[in-house]
MIFI-961162 format. One record per residue: residue number from 0; residue in three letters; x, y, z of N, C-alpha, C, O in turn. Coordinates in pm, 1 decimal. Example, Ala and Ser with C-alpha at 12.3 -4.5 7.8 and 13.67 -1.06 7.14 Angstrom:
<rs>
> nr rest n_px n_py n_pz ca_px ca_py ca_pz c_px c_py c_pz o_px o_py o_pz
> 0 ALA 1319.0 -569.0 780.0 1230.0 -450.0 780.0 1320.0 -330.0 780.0 1423.6 -331.9 846.5
> 1 SER 1285.0 -225.0 708.0 1367.0 -106.0 714.0 1290.0 3.0 787.0 1340.9 113.8 803.9
</rs>
This chain:
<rs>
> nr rest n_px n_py n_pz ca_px ca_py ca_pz c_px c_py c_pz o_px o_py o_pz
> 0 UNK 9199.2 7075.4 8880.4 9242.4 7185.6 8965.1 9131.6 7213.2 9067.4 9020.1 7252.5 9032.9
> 1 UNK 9173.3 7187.0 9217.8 9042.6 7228.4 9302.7 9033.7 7397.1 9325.2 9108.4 7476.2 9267.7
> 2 UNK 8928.9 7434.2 9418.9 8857.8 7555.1 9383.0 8991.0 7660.1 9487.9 8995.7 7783.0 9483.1
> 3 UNK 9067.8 7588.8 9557.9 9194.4 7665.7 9658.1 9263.5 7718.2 9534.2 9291.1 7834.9 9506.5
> 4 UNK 9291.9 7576.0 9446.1 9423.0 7596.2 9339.1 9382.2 7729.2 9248.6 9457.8 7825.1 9233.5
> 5 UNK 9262.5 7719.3 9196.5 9176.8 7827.5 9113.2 9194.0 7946.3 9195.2 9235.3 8052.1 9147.6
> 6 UNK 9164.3 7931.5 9313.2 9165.3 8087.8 9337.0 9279.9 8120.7 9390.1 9280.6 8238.8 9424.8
> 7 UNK 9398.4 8052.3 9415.1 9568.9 8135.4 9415.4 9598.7 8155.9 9283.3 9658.7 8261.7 9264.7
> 8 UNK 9570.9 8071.5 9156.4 9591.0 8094.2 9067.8 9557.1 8269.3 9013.5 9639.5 8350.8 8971.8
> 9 UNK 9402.7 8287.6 9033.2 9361.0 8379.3 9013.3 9420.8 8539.9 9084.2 9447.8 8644.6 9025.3
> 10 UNK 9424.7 8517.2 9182.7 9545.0 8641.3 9275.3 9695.9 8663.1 9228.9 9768.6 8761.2 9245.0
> 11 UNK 9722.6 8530.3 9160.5 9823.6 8564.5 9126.8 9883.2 8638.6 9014.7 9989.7 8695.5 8990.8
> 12 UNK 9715.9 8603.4 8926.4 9731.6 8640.6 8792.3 9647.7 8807.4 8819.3 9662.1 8889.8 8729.1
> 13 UNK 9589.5 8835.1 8905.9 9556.3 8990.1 8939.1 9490.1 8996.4 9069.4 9372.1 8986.3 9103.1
> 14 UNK 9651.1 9025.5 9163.6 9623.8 9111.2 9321.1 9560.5 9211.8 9339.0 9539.1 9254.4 9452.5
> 15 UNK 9509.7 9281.0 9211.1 9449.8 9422.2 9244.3 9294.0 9431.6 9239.5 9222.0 9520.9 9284.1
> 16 UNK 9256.7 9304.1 9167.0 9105.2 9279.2 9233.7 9090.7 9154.7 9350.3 9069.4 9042.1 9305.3
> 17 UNK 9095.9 9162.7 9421.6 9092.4 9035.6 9549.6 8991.8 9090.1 9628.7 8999.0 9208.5 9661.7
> 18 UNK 8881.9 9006.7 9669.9 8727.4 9050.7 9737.1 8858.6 8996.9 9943.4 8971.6 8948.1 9942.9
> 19 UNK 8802.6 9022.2 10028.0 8847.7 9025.2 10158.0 8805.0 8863.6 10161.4 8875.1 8784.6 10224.6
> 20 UNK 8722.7 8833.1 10111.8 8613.3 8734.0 10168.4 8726.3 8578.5 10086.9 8738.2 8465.3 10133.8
> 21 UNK 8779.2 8625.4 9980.2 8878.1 8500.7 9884.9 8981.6 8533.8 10021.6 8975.2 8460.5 10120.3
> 22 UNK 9032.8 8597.0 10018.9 9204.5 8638.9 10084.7 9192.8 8561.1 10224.6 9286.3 8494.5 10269.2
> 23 UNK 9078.9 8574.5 10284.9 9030.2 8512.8 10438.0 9020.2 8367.1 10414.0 9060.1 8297.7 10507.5
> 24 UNK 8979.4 8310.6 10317.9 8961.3 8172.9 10321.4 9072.0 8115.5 10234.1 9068.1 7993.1 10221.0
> 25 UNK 9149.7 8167.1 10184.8 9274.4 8104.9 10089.6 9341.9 8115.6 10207.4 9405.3 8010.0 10205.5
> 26 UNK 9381.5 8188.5 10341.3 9480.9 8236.8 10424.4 9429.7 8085.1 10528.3 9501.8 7997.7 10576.5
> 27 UNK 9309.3 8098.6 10533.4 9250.9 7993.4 10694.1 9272.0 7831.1 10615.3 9296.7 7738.3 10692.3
> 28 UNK 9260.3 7793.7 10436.0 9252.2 7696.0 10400.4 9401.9 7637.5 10427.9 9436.0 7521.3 10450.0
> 29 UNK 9489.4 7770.4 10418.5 9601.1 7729.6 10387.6 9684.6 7711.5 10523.2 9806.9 7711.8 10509.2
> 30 UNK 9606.1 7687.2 10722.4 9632.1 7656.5 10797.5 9670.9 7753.1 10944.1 9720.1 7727.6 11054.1
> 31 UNK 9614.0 7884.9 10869.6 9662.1 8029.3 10921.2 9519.2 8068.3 11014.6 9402.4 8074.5 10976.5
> 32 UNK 9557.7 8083.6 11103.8 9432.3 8143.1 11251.4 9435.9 8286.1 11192.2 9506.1 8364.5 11128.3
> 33 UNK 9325.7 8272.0 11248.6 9289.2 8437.8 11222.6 9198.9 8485.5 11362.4 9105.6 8426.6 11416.9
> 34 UNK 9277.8 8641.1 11404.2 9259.4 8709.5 11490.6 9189.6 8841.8 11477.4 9172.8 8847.9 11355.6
> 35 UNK 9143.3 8941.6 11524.2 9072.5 9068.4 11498.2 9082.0 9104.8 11624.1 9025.0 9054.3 11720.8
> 36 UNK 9186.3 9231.3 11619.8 9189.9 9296.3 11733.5 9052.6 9351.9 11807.2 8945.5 9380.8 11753.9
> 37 UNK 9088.7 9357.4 11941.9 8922.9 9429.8 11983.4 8976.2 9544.5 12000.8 9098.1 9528.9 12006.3
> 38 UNK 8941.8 9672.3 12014.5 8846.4 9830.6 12023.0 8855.2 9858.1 11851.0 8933.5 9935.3 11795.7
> 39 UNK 8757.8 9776.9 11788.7 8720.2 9881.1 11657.0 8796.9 9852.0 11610.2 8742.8 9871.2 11501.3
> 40 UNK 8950.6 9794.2 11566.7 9025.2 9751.7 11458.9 8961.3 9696.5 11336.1 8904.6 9589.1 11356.5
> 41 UNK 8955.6 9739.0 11220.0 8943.8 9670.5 11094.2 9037.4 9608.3 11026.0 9009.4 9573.4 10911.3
> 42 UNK 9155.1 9583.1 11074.2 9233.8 9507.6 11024.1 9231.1 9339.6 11130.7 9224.1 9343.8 11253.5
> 43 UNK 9238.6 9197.5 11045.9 9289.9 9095.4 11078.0 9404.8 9078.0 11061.5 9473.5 9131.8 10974.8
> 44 UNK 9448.6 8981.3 11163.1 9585.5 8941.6 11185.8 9593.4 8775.1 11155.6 9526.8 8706.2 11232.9
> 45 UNK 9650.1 8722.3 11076.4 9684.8 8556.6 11049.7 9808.6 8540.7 11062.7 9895.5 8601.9 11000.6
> 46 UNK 9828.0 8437.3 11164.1 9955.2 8372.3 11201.1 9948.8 8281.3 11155.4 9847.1 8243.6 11097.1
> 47 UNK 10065.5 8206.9 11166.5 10106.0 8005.0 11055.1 10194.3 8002.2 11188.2 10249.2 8102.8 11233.0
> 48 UNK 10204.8 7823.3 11270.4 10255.7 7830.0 11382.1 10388.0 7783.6 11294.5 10495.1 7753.1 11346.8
> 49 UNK 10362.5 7783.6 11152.2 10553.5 7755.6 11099.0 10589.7 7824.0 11058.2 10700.0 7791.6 11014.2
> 50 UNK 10554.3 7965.0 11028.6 10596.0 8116.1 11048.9 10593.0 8196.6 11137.0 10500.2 8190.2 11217.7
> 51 UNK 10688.3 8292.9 11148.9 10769.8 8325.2 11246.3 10706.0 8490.7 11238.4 10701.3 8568.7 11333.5
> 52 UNK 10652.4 8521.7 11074.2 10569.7 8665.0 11064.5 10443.7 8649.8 11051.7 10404.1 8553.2 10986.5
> 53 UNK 10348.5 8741.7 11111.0 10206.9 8771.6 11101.2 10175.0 8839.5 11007.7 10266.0 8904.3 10956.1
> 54 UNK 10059.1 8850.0 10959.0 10006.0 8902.4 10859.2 9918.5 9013.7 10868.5 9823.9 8950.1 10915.2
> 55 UNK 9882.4 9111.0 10862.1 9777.4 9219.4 10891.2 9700.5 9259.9 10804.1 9754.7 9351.3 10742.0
> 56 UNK 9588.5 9235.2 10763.6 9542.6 9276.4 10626.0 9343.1 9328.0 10655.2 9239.3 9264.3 10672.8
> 57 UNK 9381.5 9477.5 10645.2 9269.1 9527.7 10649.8 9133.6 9471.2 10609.9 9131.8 9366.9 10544.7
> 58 UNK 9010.8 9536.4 10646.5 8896.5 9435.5 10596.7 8833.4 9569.7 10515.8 8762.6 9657.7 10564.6
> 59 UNK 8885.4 9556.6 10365.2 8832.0 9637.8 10247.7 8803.9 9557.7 10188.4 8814.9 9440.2 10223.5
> 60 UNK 8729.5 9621.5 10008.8 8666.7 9571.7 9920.3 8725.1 9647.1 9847.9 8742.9 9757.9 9898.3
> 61 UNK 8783.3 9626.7 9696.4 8869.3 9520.8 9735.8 9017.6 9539.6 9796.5 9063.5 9653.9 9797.6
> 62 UNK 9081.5 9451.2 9838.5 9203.0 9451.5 9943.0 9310.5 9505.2 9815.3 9307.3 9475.6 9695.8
> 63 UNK 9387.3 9578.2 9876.0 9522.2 9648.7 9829.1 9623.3 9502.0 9775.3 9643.5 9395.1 9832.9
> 64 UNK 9669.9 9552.7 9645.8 9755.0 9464.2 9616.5 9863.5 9408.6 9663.7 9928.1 9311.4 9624.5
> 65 UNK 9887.0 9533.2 9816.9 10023.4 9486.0 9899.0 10001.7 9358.1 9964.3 10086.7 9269.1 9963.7
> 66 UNK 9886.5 9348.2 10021.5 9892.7 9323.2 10144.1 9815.8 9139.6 10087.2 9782.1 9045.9 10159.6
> 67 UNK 9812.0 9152.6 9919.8 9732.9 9020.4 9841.3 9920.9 8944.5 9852.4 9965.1 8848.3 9915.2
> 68 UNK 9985.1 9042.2 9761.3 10103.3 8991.2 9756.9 10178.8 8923.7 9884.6 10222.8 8809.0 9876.0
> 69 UNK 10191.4 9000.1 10001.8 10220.6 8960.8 10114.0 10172.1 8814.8 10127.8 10243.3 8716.8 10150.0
> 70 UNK 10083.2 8816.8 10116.5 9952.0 8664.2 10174.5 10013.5 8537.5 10066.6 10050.9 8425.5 10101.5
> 71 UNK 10011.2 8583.0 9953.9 10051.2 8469.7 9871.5 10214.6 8452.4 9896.3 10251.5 8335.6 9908.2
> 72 UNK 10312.8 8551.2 9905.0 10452.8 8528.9 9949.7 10442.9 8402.7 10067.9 10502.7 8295.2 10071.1
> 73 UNK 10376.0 8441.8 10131.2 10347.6 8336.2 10304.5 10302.1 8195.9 10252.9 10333.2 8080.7 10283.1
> 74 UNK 10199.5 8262.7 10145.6 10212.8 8057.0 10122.9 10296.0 7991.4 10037.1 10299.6 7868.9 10048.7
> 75 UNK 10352.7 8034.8 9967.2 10451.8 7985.4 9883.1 10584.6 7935.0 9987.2 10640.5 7825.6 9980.1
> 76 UNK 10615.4 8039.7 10078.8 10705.8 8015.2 10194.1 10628.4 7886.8 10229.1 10672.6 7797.2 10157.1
> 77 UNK 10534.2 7842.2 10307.3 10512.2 7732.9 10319.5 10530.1 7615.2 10246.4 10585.0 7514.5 10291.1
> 78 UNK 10464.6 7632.9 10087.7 10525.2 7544.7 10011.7 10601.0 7477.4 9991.9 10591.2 7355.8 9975.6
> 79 UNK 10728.9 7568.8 9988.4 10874.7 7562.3 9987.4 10910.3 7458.6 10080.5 10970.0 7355.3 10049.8
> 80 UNK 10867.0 7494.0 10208.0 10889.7 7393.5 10320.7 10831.6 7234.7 10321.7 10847.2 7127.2 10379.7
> 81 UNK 10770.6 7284.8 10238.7 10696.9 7120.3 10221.6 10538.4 7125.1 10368.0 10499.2 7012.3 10397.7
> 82 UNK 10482.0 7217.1 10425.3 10427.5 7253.4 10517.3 10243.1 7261.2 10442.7 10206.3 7277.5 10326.3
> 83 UNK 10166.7 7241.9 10566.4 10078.9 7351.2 10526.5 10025.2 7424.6 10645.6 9949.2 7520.2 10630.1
</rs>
């Protein structure tokens, strides 16, 4: 199992501890740009150019379980597609 597989595994098995710093690099491994609005926004934005929704996910410690769930829904959608 490589260290991507380990750590979706791990979110999946508990969204309610997720550090910003896993969620950012499981999101960019998995082919997703990442944006940061400019004046002072703390939230990032990750798009997939084979999804059609963006992602918005604040920059806390640790990140809200919504917004873990959201992120892993998006890659599984990819999955599905056979995509990355």
């Amino acid at each position: 199992m490589t260290k991507r597989e380990k750590r979706l595994q791990r979110m999946h098995n508990n969204p309610h501890d997720v550090n910003f710093e896993d969620i950012d690099r499981l999101l960019l491994d998995n082919g997703f740009e990442r944006h940061q609005p400019s004046g002072g926004s703390s939230h990032y934005i990750y798009r997939h150019r084979k999804l059609h929704d963006k992602l918005s996910i604040p920059y806390n410690r640790p990140v809200k379980a919504i917004y873990i769930k959201q992120a892993l829904a998006a890659i599984e959608s990819l999955k599905e597609r056979g995509d990355k």
